[in-house]
C-alpha positions in Angstrom: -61.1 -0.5 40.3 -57.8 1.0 39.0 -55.2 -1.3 37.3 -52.9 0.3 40.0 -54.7 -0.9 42.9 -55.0 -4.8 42.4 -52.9 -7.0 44.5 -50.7 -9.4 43.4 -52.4 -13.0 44.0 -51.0 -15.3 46.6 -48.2 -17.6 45.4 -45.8 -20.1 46.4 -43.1 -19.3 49.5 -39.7 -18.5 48.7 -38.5 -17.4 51.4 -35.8 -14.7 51.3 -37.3 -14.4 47.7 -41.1 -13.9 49.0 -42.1 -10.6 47.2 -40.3 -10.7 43.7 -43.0 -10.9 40.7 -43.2 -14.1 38.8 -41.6 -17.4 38.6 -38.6 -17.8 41.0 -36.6 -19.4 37.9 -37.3 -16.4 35.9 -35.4 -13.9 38.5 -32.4 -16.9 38.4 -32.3 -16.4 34.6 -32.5 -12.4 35.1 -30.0 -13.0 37.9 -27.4 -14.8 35.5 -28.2 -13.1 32.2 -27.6 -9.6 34.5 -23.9 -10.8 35.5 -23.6 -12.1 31.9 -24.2 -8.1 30.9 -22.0 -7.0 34.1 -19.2 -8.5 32.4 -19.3 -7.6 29.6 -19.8 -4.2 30.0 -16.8 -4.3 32.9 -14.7 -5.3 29.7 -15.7 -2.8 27.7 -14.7 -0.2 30.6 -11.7 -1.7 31.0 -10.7 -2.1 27.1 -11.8 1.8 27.3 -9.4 2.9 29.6 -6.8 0.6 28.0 -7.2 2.1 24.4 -9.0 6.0 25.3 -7.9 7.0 21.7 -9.4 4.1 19.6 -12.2 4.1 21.8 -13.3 7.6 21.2 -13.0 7.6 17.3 -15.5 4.3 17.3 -17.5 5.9 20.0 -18.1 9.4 17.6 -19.3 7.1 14.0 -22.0 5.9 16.5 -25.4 7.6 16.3 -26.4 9.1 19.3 -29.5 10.4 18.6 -30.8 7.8 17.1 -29.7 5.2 20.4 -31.3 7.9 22.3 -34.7 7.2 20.2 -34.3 3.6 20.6 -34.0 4.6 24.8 -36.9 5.9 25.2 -38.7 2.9 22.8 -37.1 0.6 24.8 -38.3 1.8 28.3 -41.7 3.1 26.9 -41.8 -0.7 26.3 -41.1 -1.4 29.3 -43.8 1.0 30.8 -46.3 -1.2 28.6 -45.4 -4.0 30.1 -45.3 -3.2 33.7 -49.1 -1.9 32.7 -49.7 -5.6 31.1 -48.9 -7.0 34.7 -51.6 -4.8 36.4 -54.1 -5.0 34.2 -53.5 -8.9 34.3 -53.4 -8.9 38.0 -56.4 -7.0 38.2 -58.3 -10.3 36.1 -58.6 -8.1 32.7 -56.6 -10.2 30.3 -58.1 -8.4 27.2 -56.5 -5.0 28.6 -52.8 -7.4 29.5 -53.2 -8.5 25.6 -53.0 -5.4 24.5 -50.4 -3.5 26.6 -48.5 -7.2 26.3 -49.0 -6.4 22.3 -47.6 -2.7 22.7 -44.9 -3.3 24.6 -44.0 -6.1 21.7 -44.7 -3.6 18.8 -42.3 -1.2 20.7 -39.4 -4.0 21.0 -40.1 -4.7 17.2 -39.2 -0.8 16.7 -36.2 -1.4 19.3 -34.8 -4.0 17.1 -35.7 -2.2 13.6 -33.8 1.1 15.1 -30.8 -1.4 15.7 -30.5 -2.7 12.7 -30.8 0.0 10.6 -28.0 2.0 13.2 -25.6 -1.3 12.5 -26.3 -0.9 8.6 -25.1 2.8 8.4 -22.0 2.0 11.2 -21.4 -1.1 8.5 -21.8 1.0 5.7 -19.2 3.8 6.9 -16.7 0.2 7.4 -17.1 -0.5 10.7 -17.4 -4.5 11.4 -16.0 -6.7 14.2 -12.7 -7.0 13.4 -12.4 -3.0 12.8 -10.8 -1.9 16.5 -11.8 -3.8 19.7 -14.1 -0.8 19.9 -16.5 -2.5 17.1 -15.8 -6.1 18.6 -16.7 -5.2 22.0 -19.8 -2.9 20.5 -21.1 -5.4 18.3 -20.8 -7.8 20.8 -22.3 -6.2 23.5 -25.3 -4.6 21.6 -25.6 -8.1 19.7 -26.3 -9.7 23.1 -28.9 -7.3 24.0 -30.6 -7.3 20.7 -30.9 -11.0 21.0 -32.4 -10.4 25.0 -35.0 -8.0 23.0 -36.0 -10.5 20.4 -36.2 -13.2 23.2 -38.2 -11.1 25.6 -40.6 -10.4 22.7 -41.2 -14.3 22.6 -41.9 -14.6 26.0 -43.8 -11.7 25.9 -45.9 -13.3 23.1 -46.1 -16.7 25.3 -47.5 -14.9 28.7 -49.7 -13.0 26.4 -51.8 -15.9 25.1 -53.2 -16.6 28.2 -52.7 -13.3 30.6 -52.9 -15.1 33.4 -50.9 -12.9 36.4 -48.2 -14.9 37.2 -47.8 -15.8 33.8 -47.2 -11.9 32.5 -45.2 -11.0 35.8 -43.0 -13.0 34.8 -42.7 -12.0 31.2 -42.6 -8.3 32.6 -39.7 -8.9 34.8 -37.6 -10.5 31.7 -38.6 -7.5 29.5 -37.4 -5.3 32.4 -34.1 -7.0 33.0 -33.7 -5.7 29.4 -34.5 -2.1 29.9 -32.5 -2.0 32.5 -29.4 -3.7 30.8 -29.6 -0.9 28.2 -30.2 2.3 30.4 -26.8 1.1 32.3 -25.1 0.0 28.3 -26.8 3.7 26.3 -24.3 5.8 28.7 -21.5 3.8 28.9 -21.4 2.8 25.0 -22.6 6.2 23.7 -21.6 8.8 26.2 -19.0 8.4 28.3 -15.8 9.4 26.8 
C-alpha cells in the first residue's frame, strides 16, 4: 500500500479542531509562535517603510542566493517530513526514521547555511546595533534559527518511537517553520 494512501488513525474529539494532525497543544504552540513571527515581521515592514533608504543598503550586503539555497533546504525539509508522517501513519516506522533523519540532516544544513551567511554579513561589519535594519534582521532570522534547532529536537523525539501521532505532530512544528520562512525569504531579502 502507498505511504500516500494510509489514513490517519482515529484520535481524540476537538471539536472545531477535529481534522488538524497531531497534538491539539502542538497547533496552540504553532498558533502563538505564528503571531510571535507576525509581529515581528509587521515591525520590520513598518521600520521598512519608516527608513526605505537604510533599509535598502542593509538589504543589498545580504546574500540572496545563498538564502535562496537555504529556501529550498528548508522546505525540501519539510517535504521529508510531511513523508515521515505517512510513512508513520502507514505503521512503517523504519521508513518515518529515516525521512524523520533527512528532514533533520536538511535543518542541520539550514542552520550551517545561516551561520556561515551571518559570519560573512559580520565580517563586512554588520552586527545589531549597525542600523535597525541589522537589529530587526538579526532578530528576526535569530528567532527562526532558534525554531529550526528546536524543531530538529522534536523531530529527534517523535523519531525515537515513530509512532503517528507522535511524528504528526513533530511534522506540523517543522512545518510552522517552513512556512514562517517562505513568508520572512521575500520580505527580508526581496522586497525593496
Amino acid at each position: 500500500m502507498s505511504a500516500l494512501t494510509c489514513e490517519p488513525q482515529e484520535e481524540e474529539r476537538w471539536g472545531a479542531f477535529d481534522g488538524l494532525p497531531g497534538d491539539v497543544m502542538m497547533w496552540v504552540l504553532i498558533l502563538s509562535e505564528l503571531v510571535a513571527f507576525g509581529l515581528l515581521l509587521g515591525a520590520f515592514v513598518v521600520a521598512r517603510a519608516v527608513n526605505p533608504a537604510v533599509f535598502a543598503d542593509g538589504q543589498a550586503t545580504l546574500d540572496g542566493p545563498l538564502a535562496a539555497l537555504n529556501t529550498i533546504v528548508l522546505v525540501t525539509s519539510g517535504w521529508a517530513a510531511a513523508r515521515a508522517a505517512a510513512a508513520a501513519r502507514c505503521a512503517s516506522p523504519r521508513s518515518a526514521r529515516r525521512w524523520i533523519a533527512l528532514a533533520m540532516t536538511l535543518g542541520v544544513a539550514f542552520i550551517a547555511i545561516k551561520l556561515t551567511e551571518y559570519g560573512h554579513e559580520i565580517a563586512s561589519g554588520a552586527s545589531l546595533e549597525s542600523s535597525v535594519f541589522f537589529t530587526l534582521y538579526f532578530l528576526l532570522t535569530g528567532f527562526h534559527l532558534l525554531h529550526v534547532a528546536l524543531g530538529i529536537v522534536i523531530l529527534a523525539v517523535v523519531g525515537r518511537s515513530a509512532a503517528p501521532h507522535g511524528v504528526e505532530t513533530g511534522a506540523a512544528f517543522w512545518h510552522m517553520v517552513d512556512l514562517v520562512w517562505i513568508v520572512m525569504f521575500p520580505i527580508v531579502y526581496l522586497v525593496g
